[in-house]
TIMI-2910 file (N, C-alpha, C, CB; in pm, 1 decimal, decimal comma, always signed):
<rs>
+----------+----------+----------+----------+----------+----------+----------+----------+----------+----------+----------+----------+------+
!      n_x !      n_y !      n_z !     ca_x !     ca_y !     ca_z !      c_x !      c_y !      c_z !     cb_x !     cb_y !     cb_z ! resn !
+----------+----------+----------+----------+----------+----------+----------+----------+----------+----------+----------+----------+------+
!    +85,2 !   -118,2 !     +0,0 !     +0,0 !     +0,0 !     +0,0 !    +89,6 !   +124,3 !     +0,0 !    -96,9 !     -0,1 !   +123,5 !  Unk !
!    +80,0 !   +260,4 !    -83,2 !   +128,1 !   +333,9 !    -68,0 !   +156,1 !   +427,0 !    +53,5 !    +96,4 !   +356,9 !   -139,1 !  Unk !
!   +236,7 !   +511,6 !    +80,2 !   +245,4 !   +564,1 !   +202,6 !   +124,4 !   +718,0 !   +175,3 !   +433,8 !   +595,6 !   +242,1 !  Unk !
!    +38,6 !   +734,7 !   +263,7 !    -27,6 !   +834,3 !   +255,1 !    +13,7 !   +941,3 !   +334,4 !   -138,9 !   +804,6 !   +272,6 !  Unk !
!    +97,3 !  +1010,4 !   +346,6 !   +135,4 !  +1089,7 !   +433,3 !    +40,0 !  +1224,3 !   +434,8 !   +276,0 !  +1110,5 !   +407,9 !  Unk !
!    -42,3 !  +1281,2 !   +357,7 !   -140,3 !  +1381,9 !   +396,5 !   -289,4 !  +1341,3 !   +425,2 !   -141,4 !  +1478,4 !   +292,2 !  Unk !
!   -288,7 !  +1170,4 !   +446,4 !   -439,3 !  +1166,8 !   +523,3 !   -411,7 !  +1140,1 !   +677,0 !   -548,5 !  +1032,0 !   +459,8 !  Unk !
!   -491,6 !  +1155,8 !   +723,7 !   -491,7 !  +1096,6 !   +879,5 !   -643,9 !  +1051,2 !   +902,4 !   -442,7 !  +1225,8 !  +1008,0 !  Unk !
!   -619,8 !   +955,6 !  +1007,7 !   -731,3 !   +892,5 !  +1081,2 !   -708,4 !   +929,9 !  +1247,5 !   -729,8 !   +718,6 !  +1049,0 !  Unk !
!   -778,5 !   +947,1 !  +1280,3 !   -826,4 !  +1023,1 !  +1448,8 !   -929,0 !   +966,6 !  +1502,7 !   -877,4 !  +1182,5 !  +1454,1 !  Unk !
!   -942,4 !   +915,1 !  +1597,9 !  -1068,8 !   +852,3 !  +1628,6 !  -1150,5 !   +953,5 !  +1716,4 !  -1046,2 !   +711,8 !  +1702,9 !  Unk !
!  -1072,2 !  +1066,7 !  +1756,4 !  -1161,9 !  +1141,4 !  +1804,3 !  -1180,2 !  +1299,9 !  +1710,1 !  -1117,6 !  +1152,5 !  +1957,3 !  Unk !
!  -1122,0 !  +1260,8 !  +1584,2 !  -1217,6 !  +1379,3 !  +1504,2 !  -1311,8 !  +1316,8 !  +1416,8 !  -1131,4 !  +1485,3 !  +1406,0 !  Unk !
!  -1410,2 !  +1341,0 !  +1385,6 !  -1541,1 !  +1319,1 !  +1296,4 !  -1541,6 !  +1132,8 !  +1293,1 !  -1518,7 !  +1409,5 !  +1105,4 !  Unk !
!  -1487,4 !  +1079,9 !  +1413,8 !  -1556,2 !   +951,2 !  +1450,3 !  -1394,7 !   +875,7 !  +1361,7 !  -1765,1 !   +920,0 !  +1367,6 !  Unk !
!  -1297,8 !   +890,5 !  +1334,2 !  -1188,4 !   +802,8 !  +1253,7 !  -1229,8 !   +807,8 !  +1121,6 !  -1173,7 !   +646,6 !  +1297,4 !  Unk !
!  -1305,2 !   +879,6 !  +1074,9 !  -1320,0 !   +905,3 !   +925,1 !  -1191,9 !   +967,2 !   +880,2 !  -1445,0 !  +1002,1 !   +888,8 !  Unk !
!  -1131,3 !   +877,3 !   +742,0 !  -1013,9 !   +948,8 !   +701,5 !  -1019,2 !  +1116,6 !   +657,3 !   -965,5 !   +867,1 !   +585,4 !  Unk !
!   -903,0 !  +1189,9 !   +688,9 !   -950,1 !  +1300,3 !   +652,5 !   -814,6 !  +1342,2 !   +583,9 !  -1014,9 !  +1388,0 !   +767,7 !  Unk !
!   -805,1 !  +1470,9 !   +563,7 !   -671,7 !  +1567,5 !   +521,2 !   -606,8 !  +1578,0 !   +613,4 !   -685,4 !  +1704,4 !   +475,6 !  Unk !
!   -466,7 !  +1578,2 !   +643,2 !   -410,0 !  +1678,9 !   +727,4 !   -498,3 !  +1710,2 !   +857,1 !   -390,7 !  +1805,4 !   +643,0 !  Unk !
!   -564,8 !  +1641,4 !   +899,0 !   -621,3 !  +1682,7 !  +1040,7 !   -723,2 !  +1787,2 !   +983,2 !   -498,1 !  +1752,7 !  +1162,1 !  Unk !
!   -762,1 !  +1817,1 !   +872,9 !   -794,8 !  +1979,2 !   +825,3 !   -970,9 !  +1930,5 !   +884,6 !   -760,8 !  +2037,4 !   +590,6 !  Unk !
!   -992,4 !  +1826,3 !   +910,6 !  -1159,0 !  +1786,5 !   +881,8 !  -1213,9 !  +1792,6 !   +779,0 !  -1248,8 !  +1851,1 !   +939,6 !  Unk !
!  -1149,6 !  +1794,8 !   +703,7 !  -1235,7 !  +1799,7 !   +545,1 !  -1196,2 !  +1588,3 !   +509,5 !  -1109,6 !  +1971,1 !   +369,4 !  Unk !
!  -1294,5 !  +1560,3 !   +504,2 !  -1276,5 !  +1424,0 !   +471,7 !  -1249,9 !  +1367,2 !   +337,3 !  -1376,6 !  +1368,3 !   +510,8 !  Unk !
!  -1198,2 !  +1258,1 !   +342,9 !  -1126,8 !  +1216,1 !   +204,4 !  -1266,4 !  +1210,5 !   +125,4 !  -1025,5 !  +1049,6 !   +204,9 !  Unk !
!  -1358,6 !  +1119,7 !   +187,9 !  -1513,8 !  +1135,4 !    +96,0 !  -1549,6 !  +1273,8 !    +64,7 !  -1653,8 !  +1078,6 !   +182,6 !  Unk !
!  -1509,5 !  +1371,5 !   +110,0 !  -1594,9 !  +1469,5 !    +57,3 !  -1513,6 !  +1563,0 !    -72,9 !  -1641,6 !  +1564,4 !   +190,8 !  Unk !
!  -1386,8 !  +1554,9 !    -91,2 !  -1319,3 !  +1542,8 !   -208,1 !  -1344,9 !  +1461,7 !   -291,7 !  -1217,7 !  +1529,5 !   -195,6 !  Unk !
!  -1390,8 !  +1355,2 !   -327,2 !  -1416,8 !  +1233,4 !   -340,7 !  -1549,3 !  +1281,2 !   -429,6 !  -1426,8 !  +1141,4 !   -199,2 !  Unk !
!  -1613,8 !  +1311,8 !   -301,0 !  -1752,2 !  +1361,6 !   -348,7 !  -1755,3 !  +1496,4 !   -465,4 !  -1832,7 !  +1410,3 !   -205,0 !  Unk !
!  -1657,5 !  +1585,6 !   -398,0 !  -1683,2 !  +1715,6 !   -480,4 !  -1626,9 !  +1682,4 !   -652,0 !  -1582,3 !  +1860,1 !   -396,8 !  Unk !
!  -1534,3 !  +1565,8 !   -664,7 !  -1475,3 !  +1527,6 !   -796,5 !  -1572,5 !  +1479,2 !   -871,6 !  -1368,9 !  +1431,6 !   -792,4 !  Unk !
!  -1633,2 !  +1368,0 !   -797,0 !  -1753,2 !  +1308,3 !   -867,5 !  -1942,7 !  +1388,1 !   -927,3 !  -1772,7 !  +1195,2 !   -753,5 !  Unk !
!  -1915,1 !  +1550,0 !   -875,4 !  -2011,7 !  +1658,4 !   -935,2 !  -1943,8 !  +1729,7 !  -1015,0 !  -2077,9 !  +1750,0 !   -843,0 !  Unk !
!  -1841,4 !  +1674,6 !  -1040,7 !  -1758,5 !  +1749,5 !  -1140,1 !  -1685,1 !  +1900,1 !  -1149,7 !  -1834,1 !  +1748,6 !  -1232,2 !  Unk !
!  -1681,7 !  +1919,1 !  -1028,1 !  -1629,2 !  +2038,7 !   -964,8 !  -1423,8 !  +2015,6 !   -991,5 !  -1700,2 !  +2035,2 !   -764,2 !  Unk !
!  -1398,2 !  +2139,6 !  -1024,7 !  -1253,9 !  +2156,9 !  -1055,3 !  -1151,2 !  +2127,2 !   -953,0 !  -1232,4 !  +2287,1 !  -1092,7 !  Unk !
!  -1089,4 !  +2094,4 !  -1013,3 !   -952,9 !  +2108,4 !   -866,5 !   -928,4 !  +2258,5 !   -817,0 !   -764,4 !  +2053,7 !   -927,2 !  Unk !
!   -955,5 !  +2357,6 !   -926,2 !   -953,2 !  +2486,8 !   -906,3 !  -1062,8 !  +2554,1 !   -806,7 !   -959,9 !  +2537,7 !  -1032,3 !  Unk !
!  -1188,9 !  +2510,0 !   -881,7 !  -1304,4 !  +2500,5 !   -760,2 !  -1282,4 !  +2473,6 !   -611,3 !  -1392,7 !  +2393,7 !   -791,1 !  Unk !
!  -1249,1 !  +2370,6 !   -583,5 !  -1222,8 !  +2342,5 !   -458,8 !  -1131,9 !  +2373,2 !   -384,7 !  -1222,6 !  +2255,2 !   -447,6 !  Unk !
!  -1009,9 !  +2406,8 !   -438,1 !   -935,1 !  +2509,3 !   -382,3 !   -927,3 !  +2584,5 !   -326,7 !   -905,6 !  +2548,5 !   -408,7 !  Unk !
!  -1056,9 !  +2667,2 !   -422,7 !  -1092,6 !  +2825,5 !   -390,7 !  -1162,6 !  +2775,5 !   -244,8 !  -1219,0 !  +2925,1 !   -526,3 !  Unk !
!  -1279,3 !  +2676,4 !   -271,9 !  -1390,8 !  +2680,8 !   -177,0 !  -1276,3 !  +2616,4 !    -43,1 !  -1555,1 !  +2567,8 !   -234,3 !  Unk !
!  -1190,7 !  +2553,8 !    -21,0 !  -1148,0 !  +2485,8 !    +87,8 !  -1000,7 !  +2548,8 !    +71,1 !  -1170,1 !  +2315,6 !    +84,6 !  Unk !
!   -959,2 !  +2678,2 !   +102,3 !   -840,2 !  +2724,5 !    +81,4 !   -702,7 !  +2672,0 !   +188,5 !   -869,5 !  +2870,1 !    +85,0 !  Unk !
!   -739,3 !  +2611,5 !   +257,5 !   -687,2 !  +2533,5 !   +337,1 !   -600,1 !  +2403,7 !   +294,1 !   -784,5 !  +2505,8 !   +405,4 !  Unk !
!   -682,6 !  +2374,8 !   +201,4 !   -630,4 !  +2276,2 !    +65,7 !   -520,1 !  +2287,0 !     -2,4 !   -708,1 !  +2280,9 !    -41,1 !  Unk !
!   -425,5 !  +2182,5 !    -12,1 !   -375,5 !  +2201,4 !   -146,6 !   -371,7 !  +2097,2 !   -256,2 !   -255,3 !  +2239,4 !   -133,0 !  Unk !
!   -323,5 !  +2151,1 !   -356,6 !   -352,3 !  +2011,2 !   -477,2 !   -282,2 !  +1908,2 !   -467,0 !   -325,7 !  +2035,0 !   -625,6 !  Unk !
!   -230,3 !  +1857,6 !   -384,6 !   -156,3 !  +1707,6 !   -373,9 !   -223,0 !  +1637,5 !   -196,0 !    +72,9 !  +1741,1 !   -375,5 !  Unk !
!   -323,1 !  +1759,7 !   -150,4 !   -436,3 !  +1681,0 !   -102,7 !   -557,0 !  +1639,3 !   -176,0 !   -480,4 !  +1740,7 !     -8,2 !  Unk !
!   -573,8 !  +1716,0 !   -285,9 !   -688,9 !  +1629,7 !   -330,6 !   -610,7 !  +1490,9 !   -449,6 !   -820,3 !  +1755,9 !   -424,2 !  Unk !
!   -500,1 !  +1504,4 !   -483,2 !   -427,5 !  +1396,9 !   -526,9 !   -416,1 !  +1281,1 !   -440,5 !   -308,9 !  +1437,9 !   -556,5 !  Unk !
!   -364,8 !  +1306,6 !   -342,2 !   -410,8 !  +1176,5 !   -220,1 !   -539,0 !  +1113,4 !   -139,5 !   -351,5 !  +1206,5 !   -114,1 !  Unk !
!   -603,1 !  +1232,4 !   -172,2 !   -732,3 !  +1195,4 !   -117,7 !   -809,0 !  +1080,6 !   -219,6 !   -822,8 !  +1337,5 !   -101,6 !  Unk !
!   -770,9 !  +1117,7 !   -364,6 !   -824,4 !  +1075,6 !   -490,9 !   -778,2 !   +903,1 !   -472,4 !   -748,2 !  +1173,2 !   -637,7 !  Unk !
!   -616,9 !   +895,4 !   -463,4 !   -536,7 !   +784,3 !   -465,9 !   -580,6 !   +646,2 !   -377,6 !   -408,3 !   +836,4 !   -422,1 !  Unk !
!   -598,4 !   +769,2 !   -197,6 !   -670,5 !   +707,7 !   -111,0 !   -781,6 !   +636,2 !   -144,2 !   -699,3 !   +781,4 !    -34,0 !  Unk !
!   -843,3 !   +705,0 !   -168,8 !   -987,3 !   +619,1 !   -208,3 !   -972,1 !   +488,6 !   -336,8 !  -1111,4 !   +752,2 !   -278,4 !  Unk !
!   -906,1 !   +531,2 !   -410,8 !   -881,9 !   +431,5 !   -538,4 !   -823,0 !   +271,6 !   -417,2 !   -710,7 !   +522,3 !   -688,1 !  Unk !
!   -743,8 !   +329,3 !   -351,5 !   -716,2 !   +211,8 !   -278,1 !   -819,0 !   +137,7 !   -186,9 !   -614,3 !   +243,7 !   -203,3 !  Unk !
!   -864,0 !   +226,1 !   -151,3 !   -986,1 !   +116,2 !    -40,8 !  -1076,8 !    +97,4 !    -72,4 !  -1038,7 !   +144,9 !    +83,7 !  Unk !
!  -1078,8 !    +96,8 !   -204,9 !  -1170,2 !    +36,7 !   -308,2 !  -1135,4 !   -104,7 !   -365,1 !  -1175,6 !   +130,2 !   -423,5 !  Unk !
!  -1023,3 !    -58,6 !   -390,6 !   -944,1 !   -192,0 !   -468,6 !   -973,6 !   -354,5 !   -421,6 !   -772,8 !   -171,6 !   -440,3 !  Unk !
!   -987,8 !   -423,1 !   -526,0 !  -1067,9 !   -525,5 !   -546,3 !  -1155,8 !   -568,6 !   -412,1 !   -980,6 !   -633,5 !   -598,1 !  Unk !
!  -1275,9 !   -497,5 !   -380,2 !  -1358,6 !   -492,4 !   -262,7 !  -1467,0 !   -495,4 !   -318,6 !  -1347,2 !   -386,8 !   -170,5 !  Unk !
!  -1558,4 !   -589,4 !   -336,7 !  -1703,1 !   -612,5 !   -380,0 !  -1768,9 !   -500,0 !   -314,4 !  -1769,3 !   -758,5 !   -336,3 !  Unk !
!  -1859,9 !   -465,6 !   -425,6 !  -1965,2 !   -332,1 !   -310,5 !  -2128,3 !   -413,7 !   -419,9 !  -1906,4 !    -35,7 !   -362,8 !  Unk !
!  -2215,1 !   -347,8 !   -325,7 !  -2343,1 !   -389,4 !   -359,0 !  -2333,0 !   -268,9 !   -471,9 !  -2472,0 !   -392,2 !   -229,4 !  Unk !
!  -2436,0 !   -329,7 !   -593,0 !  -2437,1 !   -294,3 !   -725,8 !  -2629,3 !   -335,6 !   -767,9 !  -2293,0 !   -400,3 !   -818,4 !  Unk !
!  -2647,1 !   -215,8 !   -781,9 !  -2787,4 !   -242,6 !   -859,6 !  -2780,3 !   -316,2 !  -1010,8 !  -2861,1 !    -91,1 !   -883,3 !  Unk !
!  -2860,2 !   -395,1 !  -1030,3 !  -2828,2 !   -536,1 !  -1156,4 !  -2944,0 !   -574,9 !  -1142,6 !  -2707,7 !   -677,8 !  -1133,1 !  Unk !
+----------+----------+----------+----------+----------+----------+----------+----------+----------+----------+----------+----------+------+
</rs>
C-alpha cells in the first residue's frame, strides 16, 4: 500500500473518518466534490486550506480502499 502521508485517521475527530491533514475535510468529501464534477480549481478556492496534492491523495486514497472490494451494485 502506498504511504499516505497527507491523510490521517483520528478517532476522536469526525468519529476516525479518514480526513486531510487533520484539516476535517474528509477524504469522501473530495471524493464527493470530484464526482459533481467540480474543478480542482473550484475546490481550492472553496477549501483554501487545501492544497492540490491533497486532493491527489485523497483521490489515490480512495482508489485504494476500493481496490478489489465487492460493493453492492444495482443489476
Amino acid at each position: 500500500m502506498p504511504r499516505f502521508d497527507r491523510i490521517t485517521v483520528d478517532p476522536h475527530q469526525l468519529g476516525g473518518v479518514p480526513c486531510v491533514r487533520r484539516l476535517r475535510i474528509p477524504v469522501a468529501t473530495i471524493v464527493g466534490l470530484i464526482a459533481q464534477r467540480q474543478t480542482r480549481e473550484q475546490i481550492l478556492r472553496d477549501y483554501p486550506d487545501l492544497e492540490d496534492a491533497d486532493i491527489s491523495q485523497a483521490l489515490d486514497y480512495a482508489a485504494e480502499a476500493v481496490r478489489e472490494r465487492q460493493l453492492p451494485l444495482a443489476g
